[in-house]
Residue, then its C-alpha position, 0 to 999 in steps of 0.5 A: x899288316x906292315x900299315x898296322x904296325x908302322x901306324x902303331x909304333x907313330x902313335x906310340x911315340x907321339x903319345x910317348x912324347x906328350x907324356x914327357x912334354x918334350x920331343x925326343x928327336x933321335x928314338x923317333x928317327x931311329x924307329x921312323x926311318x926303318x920302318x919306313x924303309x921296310x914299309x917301301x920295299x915290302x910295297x916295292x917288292x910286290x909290284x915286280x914289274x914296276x918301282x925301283x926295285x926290278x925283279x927278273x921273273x924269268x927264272x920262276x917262269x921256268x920253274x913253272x913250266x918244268x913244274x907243269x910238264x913234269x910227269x907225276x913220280x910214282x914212289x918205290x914200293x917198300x921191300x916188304x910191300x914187294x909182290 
């Protein structure tokens, strides 16, 4: 979906620049820029083990494990429900 959109957004400006029949340097940049930065890091941050981006995955790990062995709670009966 990011793809779609950064794709989108360079064909609007680029056919935005052929109806005006000059290059407007400064919009391109400010919607170019971001868009990429948001398309790296969102292709960077998928990939935890690898890229510039280093995610420690010990505390999910953990969270996992204690998920798995935890036995199941049980809900407290209601007060009307009581036998």
């Amino acid at each position: 979906m990011p793809f779609i959109v950064f794709i989108a957004s360079g064909g609007m400006m680029g056919y935005s620049s052929g109806l005006t029949g000059r290059r407007i340097v400064v919009p391109v940049v400010l919607v170019s820029l971001p868009t990429t930065l948001i398309v790296f890091f969102i292709t960077d941050l998928n990939r935890p083990e690898r890229g510039l981006i280093q995610v420690n995955q010990d505390a999910i790990m953990e969270l996992q494990r204690s998920v798995a062995y935890s036995p199941v709670a049980t809900p407290d009966p209601l007060p009307d429900q009581a036998a």
